[in-house]
N, C-alpha and C positions, 0 to 999 in steps of 0.2 A: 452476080453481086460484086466478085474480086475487076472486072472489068468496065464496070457501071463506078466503081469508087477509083479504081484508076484513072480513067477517062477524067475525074471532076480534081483528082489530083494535078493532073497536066493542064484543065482548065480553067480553074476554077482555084477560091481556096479553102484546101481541104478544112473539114472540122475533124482532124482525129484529135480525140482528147484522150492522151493517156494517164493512165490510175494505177496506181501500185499498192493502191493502202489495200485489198481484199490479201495481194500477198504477204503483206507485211502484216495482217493482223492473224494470215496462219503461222506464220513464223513466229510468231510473239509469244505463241502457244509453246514452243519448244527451245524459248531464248535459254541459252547458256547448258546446252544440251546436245547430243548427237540422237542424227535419226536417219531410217534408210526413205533414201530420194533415187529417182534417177534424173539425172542431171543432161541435158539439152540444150546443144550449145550448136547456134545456125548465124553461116556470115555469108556476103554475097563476095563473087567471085569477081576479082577484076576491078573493084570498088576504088583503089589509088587512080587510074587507070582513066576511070570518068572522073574524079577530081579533078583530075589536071584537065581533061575535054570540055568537058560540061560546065555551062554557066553557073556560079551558084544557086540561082532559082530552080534551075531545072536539076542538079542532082540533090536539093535537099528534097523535091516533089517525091524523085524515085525515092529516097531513105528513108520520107515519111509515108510514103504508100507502101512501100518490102515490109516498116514496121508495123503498120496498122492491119496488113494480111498476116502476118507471121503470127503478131499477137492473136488475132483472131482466130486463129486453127490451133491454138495453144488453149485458148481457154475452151475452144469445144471439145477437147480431147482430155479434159478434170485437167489441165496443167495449170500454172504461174508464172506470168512473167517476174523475175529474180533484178533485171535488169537490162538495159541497153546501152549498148557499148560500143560507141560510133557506127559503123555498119554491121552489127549485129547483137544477134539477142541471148540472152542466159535463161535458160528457162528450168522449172522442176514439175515433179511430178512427185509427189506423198503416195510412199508406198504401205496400204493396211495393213496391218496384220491380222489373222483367224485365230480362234480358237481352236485346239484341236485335244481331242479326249484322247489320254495316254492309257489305254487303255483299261477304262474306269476309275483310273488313281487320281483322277482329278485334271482340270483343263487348263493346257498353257498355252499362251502365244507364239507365235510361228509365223512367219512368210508363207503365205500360200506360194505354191511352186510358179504355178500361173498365173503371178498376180494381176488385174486386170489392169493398173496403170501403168505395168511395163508393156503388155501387146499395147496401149494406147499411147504409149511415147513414140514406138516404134510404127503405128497406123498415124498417128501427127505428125511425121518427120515426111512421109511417103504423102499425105497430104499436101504437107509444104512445099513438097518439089513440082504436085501437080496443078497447085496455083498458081505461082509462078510461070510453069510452064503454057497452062491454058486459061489462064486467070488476066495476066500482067501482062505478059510478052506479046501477044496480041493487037494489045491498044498501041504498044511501045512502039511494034513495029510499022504498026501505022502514023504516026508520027516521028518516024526516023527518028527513034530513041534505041540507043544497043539494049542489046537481051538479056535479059537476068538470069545469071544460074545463083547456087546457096550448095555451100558443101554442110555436110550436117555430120556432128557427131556425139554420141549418146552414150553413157556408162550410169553402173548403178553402184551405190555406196553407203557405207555412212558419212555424212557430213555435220559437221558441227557448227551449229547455230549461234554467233556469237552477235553479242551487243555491245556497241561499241561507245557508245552514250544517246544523247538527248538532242535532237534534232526540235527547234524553237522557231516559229512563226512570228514575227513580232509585229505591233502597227504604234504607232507612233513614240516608240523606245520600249515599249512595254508588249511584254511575254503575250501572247493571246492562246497561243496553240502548242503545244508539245506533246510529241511521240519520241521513241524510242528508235535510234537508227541500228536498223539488225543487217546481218549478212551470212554469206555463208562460205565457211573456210573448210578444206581438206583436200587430200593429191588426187580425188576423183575428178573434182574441178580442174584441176592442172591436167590431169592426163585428159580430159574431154577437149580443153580446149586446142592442145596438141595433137588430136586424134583428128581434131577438123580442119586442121593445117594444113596434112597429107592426104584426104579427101580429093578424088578427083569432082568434077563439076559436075551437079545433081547425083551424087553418091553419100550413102549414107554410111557411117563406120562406129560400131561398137564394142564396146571392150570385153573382155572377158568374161567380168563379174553377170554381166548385161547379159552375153550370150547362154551362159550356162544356167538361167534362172528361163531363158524360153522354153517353149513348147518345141518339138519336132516340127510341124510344121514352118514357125516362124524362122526355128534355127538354115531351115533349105533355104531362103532367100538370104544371107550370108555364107562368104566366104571367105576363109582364114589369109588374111597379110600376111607376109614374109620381107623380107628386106633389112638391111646395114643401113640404116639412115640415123642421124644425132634424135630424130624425133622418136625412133624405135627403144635406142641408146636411152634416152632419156626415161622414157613410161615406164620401163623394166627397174630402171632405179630412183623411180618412185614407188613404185609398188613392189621393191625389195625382191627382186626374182623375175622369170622368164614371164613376161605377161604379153598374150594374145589380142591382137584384135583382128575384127570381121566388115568387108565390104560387100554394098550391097552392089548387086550386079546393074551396069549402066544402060542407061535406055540406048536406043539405036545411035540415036543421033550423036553419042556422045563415046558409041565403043568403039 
């Protein structure tokens, strides 16, 4: 399918129609509020690069076929597209909370340890790289188009849901349509987006909060970063102290 809708991208003109009101009307739910998210932040690598090479036609085709697969493996894995952001996407994932009985004193709310939409950010992300990879690059490469990599990086948090006002539709002077413009503010978003800076190509990187909420299993396919870099410097004083992140190990082609 990711190659049948590529193909009609470089051929043809595509129909992606993107939508945002399903996420905007979960977030409405929790306007002027915090709540725990894992936040999902995937850009393409190289992307200044073909600016300057590629005609405009042909690299808005590529930035609207990476969006319309990205988004795609975003909403089958429960996620939301949050936003798009020139060559990349902001995405969340609503993490549930369980009940859990205190030992007959009554039932309170808790994170499930393994909540299913953190392995699904983490199985979306691994997704992403292999659309891309066997999806996209394929058509690409048959039409002497360069290859797509996405560095990807994932943390979980609370973030706070703000509204910022009233976003108005109007036709001919007069109001017709109005929603509420929401967003979402906190340093878990800063530190994601910074996490995917240092990302090598097709590598995924999560942060601390992220990693220590996995299962054993998931936790073996990451490995803990090290390194002196301003983007290290930085995460650590955001998040007020020594803070970890984890890379996930690169395919062949790229170690």
């Amino acid at each position: 399918d990711s190659q049948t809708r590529m193909w009609k991208a470089l051929k043809v003109k595509p129909e992606f129609k993107i939508s945002l009101s399903e996420s905007q009307r979960i977030l409405e739910k929790f306007a002027e509020s915090k709540i725990d998210l894992v936040v999902l932040h995937v850009d393409l690598v190289g992307s200044t690069k073909m600016s300057m090479t590629l005609s405009i036609d042909k690299l808005s085709a590529i930035i609207r076929a990476f969006s319309q697969e990205i988004s795609s493996v975003i909403s089958s894995y429960g996620g939301y597209v949050l936003k798009y952001i020139g060559d990349a996407v902001l995405a969340y994932f609503v993490i549930e909370k369980i009940e859990i009985d205190r030992n007959g004193g009554g039932s309170n709310t808790a994170l499930s340890p393994y909540s299913l939409q953190i392995t699904n950010a983490i199985s979306c992300a691994y997704t992403m790289i292999e659309v891309i990879q066997k999806g996209l690059n394929p058509v690409l490469n048959q039409y002497d188009y360069p290859e797509l990599k996405i560095r990807i990086g994932i943390d979980f948090g609370k973030i706070g849901v703000v509204q910022y006002g009233i976003d108005i539709d109007e036709l001919d002077g007069k109001a017709v349509f109005t929603r509420p413009h929401i967003d979402l503010i906190g340093s878990t978003i800063s530190i994601v987006v910074k996490m995917t800076s240092i990302a090598k190509p097709d590598q995924i990187i999560i942060g601390q909060k992220l990693y220590d909420k996995l299962d054993e299993k998931h936790k073996q396919a990451f490995r803990q970063i090290s390194g002196t870099s301003s983007v290290e410097d930085y995460i650590n004083e955001v998040s007020e102290g020594k803070y970890f992140f984890y890379g996930s190990a690169l395919t062949e082609t790229n170690s």
